[in-house]
N, C-alpha and C positions, 0 to 999 in steps of 0.2 A: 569521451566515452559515453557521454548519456545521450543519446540519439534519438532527442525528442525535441518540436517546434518549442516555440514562444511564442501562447503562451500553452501547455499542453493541458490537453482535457482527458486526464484518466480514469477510465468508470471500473468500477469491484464488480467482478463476478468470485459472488458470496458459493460455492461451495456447499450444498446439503453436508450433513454427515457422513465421513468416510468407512469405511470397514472398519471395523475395532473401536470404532470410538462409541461411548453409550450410548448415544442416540440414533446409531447406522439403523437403519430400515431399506433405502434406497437401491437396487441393483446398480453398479457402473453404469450399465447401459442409459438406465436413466438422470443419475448423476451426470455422466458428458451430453447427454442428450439438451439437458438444463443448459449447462455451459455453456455449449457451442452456440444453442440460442441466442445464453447472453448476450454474448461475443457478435453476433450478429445486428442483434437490437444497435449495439454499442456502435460498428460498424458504419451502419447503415444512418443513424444517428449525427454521425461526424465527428464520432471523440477520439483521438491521436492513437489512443493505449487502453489496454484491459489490463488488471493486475488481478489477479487468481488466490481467494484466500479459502482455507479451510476452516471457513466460519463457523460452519456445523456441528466441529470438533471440541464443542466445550464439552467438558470443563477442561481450560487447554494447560497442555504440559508447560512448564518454564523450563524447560531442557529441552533435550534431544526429544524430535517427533517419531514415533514407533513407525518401524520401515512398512508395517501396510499402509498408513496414511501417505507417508514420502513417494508409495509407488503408485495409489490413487492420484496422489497431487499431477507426478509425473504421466499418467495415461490424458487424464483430463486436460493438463496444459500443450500436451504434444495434439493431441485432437483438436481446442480450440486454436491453437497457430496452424494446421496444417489445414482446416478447414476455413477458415476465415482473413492470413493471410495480413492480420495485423501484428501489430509490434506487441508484446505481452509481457509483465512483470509478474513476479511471484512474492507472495510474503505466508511464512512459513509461522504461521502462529503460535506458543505465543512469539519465542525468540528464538527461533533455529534459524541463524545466519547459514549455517553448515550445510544443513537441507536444501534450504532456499538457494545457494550457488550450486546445489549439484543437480536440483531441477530444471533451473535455469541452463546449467549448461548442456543438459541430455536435450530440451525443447527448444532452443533456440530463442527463450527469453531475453530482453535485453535488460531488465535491471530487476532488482530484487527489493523488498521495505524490511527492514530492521526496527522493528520498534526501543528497543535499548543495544545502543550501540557501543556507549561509552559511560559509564557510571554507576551507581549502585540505584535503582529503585523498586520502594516496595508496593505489591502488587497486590491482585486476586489468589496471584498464583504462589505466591510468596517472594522472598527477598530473590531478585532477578540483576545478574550483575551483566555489564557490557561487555564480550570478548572481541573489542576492536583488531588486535593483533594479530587473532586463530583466523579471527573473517577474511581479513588482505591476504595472510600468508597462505589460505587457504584458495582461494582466487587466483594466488602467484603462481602456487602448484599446479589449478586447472589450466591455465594459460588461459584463461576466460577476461574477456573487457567488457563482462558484467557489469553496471554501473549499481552502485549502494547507495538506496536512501535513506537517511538515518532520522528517525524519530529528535523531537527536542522536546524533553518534559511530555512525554506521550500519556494520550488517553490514557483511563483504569488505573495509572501509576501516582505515584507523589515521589516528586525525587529526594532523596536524603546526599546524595553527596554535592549538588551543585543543586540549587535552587533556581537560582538567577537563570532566567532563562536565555540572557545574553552571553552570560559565560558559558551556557552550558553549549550555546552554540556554536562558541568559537572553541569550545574543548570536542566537541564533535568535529569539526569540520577542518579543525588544523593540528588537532592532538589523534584524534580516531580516521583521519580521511575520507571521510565520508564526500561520496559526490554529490551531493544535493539531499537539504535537509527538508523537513516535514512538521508542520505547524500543526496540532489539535487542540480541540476542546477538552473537556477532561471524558466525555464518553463521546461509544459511537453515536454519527447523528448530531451531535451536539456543535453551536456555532462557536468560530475561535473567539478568543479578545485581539481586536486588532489592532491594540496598543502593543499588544505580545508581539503578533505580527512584523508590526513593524520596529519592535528592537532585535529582533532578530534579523529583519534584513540590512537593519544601519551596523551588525555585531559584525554580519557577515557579506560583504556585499560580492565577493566572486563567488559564491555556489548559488544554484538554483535553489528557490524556495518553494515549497507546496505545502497548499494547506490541505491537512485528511480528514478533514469532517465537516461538519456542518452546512456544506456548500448547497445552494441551491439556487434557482433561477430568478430570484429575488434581490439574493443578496453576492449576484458572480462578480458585478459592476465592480462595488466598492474592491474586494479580495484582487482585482484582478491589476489595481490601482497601485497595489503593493507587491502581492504574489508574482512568479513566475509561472504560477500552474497550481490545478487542484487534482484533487482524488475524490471521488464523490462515488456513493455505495446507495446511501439510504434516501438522499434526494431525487433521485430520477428511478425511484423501486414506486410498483405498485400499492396505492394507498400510504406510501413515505415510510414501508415497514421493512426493514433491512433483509430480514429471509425471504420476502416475496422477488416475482424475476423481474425485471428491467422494465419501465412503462414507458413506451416508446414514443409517447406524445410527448411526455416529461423531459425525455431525452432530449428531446428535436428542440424545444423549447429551453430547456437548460444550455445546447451549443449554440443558438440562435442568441441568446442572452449575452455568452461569452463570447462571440465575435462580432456582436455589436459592439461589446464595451470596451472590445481595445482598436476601433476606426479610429 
């Protein structure tokens, strides 16, 4: 179901502020204008995948995403697939599992990021629980072979029902189905502990692992030793600042890094 190489290099395309959220200023036009860029840098670059997040939209909901944001998400991610022609994920911030399958399946995404999949933790946004169940049976319904990747102990959060971030992996990945888990630091930007790293791939060794942060062309080598793939936002951004667009040298240089280090 998850229709990415080994080992996969997926860059964020960060989203300005959408319509309705505090800090909207930007027309669409130039909202996908941004994007599509991204998606191009990213492209042109060599990285496998783009995943589309509506970064802009803080202070973000822990529920359901307000339908003008879900149909920005939706215009933006059908533009950068049909214009650019790569494979593209969606994560619907904070936790719309729901959104996130129904954008994906309108755009022709192929996987979506779940930051709480399975669990209770407490956040920015407040106490944020997993609806592992709603997500599948909701995917069953679309007839979608959207693949799900699910946070383990995610950024911003601190878990309260599992801590261990070995069980928590194996409760994601064989209690919640998740297709492939997702390693952070505790913020954006931030590098993992790769001791974490690697007890989650000895917890779980048939799903794909990726780590969502901290990744950069410094340190792709070691990650790549362990991982099956990263997500990288703020590493290949201009000046290393997550809202700035894609720095193309960085780029080149960050998949130059990672396909040197798995010869």
């Amino acid at each position: 179901m998850l229709d990415l190489p080994t080992p996969a290099l997926i860059g964020v395309i960060h989203l300005p502020a959408l319509p309705g959220s505090p800090q909207h200023q930007l027309p669409m036009e130039e909202i996908i204008e941004r994007a599509v860029s991204d998606a191009r840098e990213l492209k042109d670059s060599g990285f496998d995948a783009a995943i589309i997040e509506n970064f802009g939209d803080m202070p973000f909901t822990a529920g359901s995403l307000p339908p003008a944001s879900v149909a920005a998400m939706t215009v933006a991610a059908c533009e950068v697939h049909r214009s650019c022609r790569m494979r593209i994920g969606i994560n619907a911030l904070r936790n719309d599992a729901m959104s996130g399958l129904g954008i994906a399946a309108a755009t022709g995404a192929s996987f979506i990021r779940v930051n709480i999949h399975v669990g209770v933790y407490a956040s920015d946004q407040g106490i944020i629980e997993g609806c592992a169940a709603e997500t599948l049976q909701y995917r069953k319904l679309l007839g979608s072979r959207v693949a799900i990747l699910a946070d383990v102990n995610v950024k911003h959060a601190r878990p309260l029902s599992e801590p261990d971030i070995a069980r928590a992996a194996r409760d994601t990945a064989y209690r919640g189905l998740a297709d492939g888990l997702i390693v952070t630091g505790s913020a954006t930007g931030e590098a993992i502990n790769l001791e974490e790293l690697r007890a989650v791939r000895e917890a779980v060794p048939d799903r794909r692992i990726f780590v969502g942060s901290g990744a950069n062309a410094e340190n792709i080598g070691g990650i790549l030793r362990i991982a099956s793939g990263v997500i990288v936002g703020t590493g290949i951004k201009v000046d290393r600042r997550t809202s700035n667009p894609i720095d193309l040298q960085a780029a080149v240089a960050f998949v130059s890094a990672a396909r040197h280090s798995t010869i």
